[in-house]
N, C-alpha and C positions, 0 to 999 in steps of 0.2 A: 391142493387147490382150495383157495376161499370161499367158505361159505356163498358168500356174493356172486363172484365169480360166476359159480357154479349152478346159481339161481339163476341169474341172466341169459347161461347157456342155455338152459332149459326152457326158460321163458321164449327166446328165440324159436328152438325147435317147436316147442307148441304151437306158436304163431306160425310156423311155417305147416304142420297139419295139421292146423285147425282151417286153415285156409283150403286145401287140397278135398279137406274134408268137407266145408260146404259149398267149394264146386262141383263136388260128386254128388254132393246131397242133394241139390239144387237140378242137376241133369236126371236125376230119378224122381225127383216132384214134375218135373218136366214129360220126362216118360208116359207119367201115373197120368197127369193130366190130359197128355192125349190121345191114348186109351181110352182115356172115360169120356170125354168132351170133344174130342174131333170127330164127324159121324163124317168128313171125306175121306179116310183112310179106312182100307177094304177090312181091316181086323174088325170094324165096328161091327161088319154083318155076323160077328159070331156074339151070342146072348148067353155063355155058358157059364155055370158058375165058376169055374175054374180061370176064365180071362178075369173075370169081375174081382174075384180074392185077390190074384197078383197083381191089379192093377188098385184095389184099395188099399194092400200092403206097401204098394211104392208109395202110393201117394200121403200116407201115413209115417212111413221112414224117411221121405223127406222131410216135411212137417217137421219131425223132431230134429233131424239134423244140424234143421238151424238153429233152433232151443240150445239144442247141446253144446253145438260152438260157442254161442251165448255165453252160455255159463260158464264154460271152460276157460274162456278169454277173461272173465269178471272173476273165478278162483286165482289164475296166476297174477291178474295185473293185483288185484286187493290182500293176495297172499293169502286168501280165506281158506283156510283146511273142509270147511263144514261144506261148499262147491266143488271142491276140488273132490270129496266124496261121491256127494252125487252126481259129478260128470262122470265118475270111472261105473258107478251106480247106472246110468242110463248109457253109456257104451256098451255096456251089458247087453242090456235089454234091447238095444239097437242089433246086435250082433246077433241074439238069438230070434229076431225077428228077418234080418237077411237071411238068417240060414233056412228058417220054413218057408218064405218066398221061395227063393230059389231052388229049396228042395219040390217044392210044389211045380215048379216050374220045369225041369228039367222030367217029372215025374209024369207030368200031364200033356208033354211035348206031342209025345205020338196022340195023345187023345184031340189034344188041339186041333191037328193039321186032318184027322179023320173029319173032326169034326168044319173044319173049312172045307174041307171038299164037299160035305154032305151040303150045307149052306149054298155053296159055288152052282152043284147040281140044282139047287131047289129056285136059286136066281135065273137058272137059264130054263128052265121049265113053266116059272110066272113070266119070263121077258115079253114085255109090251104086252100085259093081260090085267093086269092090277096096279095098278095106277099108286097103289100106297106105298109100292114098293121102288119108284122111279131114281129114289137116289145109288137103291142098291143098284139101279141098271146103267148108273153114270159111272160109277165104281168099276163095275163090270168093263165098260164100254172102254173107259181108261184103260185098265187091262192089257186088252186087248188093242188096241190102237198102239199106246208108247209101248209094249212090251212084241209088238206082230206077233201074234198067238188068236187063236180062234177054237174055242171051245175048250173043255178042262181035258178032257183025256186026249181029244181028237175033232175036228170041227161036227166029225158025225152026229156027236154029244145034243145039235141044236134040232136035231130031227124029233129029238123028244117035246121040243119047245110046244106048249098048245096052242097057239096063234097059227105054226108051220101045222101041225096035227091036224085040229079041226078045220083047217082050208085045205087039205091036201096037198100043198106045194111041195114044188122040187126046186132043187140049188136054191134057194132061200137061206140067206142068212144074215145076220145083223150088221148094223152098214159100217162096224168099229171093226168086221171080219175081213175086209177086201181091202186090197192091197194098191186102191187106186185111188185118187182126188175124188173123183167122182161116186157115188154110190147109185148102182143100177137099180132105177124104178121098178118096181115089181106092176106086172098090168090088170088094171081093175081094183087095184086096192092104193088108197093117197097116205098110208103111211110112210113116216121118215124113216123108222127105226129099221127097216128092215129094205135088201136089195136083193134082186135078184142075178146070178152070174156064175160061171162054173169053175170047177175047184183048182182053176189056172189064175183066177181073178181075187183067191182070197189066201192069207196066211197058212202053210201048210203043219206049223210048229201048233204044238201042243201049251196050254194054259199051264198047265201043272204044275211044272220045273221052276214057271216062271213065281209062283204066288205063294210054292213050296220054299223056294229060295229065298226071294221075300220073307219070310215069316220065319224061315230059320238065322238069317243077318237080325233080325231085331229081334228075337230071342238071344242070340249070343250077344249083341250090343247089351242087354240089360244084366245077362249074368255075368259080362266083365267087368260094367261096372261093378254089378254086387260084389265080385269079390277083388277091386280095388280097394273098394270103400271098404270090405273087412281087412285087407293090408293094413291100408292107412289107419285103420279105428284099432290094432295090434300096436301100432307105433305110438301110437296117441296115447293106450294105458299105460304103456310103459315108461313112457315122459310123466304123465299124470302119477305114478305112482312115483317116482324120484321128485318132482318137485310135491307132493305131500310129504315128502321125510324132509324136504329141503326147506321146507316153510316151517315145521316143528324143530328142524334145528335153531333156526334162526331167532325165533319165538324163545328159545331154549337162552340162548345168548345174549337176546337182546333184556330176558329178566336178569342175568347173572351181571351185567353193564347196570345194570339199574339198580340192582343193590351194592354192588360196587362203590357207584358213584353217592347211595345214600348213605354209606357206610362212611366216605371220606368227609362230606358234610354235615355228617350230626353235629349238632351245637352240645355245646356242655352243658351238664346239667347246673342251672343256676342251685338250688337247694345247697349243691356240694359247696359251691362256692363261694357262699355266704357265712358258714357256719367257721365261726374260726378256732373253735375244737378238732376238727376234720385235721389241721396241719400238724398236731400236736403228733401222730403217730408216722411223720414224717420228717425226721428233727436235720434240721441247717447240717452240713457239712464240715464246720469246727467245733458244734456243739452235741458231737454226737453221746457224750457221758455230761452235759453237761451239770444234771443232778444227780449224780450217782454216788455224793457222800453228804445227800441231804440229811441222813439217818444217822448222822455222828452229831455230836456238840461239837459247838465252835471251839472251845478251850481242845478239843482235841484235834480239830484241823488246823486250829494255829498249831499248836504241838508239832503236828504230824507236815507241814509246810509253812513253818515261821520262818522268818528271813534266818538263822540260826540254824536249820536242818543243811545236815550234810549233803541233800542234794538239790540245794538250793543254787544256783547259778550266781 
């Protein structure tokens, strides 16, 4: 196969993962971001270091991703070896940065979801008592409403709530708990958040399963992509390493053309061809002896070729 050929095939492949590669890169900036910056999504109520890292590291590995593409696209189309380096250089460094995410991540799974529960518990213990916490109780309420569940273990969970505690109530529970349009007034007290009704009138399923399940789908959504994205960034060095010998060939051939072709255009050197000494050691074709009895007398080349010599014609 030609050279060329064989460039172009490669140049192709690249384009087709370099492309695969920052649409994966892009869905994990995407991740990164709303982990960090959506506070209506329930992951937000955890503040642990271990969300914070894997969610700085995506959004970091995305970040570069696009860089990398960049660059890898601008090595093949310029033919540049010295890009073509440092893209297989920062694939690198891309790969061993997904691996300690997601080693982090698969590591810290069980401490995660411990720790959402512990959070889950501490939301339904402040509900409708601290006012600074009302988005976590929108979250909550969500929950429970789209999901029919009422309370994290068991709805008995909400008897701990302080609002139920320190009023003594009974069957009181939050109005996202009941299983009806309506949410039953509690009497002598004018809040919304809270209805009163028995345990026929509210979800009888448990939060858990629901928020455990949750959290384990976008846990695995994030570590297939990570380890797409390290498929495809496998496939990409190894394109990246054949078109770096394929650009040094090329480079290779296009100087040996180029001497080549200065080689068949040198002009002569005028010096040689001025001097008209220079032909003397180059003597005509009928005159190749033609002084070679300069060293005799003429009395003896007439002798030796007078018209009288025997082998005179």
């Amino acid at each position: 196969m030609k050279v060329d050929d064989k460039f172009q095939i490669l140049k192709f492949f690249a384009a087709v993962f370099n492309s695969v590669f920052l649409i994966l890169g892009l869905c994990i900036f995407g991740c990164a971001v709303w982990i960090l910056f959506d506070k209506d999504n329930f992951i937000s109520v955890l503040s642990s270091v271990e969300v914070k890292t894997v969610a700085g590291g995506l959004f970091i590995i995305g970040l570069v991703v696009v860089g990398v593409t960049i660059l890898g696209c601008m090595g093949a189309q310029l033919e540049n070896r010295c890009f073509l380096l440092l893209y297989m250089g920062f694939l690198i460094c891309i790969v061993l940065g997904q691996l300690f995410v997601t080693f982090i991540i698969l590591l810290n799974h069980g401490k995660i979801t411990s720790k959402m529960k512990i959070e889950v518990d501490k939301i339904i213990t402040e509900y409708g008592t601290n006012p600074d916490n009302q988005r976590h109780w929108k979250l909550l309420d969500n929950v429970q409403r789209y999901g029919h569940c009422c309370g994290m273990q068991s709805p008995n969970d909400w008897q701990s709530n302080m609002f139920i505690k320190n009023n003594s109530l009974i069957d009181v529970y939050p109005c996202s708990c009941f299983n009806t349009t309506d949410c039953p007034a509690i009497s002598g007290f004018s809040t919304l958040l809270f209805g009163n009704g028995n345990e026929t009138q509210i979800h009888p399923q448990s939060c858990v399963d629901i928020i455990t399940n949750w959290l384990k789908e976008n846990t695995l959504t994030i570590v297939g992509m990570e380890v797409g994205l390290l498929i495809v960034q496998i496939l990409q060095f190894i394109v990246a390493v054949y078109l770096y010998q394929t650009v040094g060939q090329k480079a290779k051939l296009r100087n040996v053309s180029q001497l080549i072709r200065s080689e068949d255009h040198r002009e002569p050197n005028p010096d040689f061809l001025d001097d008209p000494d220079q032909n003397h050691a180059y003597p005509e074709p009928n005159q190749a002896y033609a002084h070679t009895n300069f060293a005799y007398p003429e009395d003896q080349h007439q002798a030796d070729f007078g018209p009288n010599h025997s082998y005179h014609r």
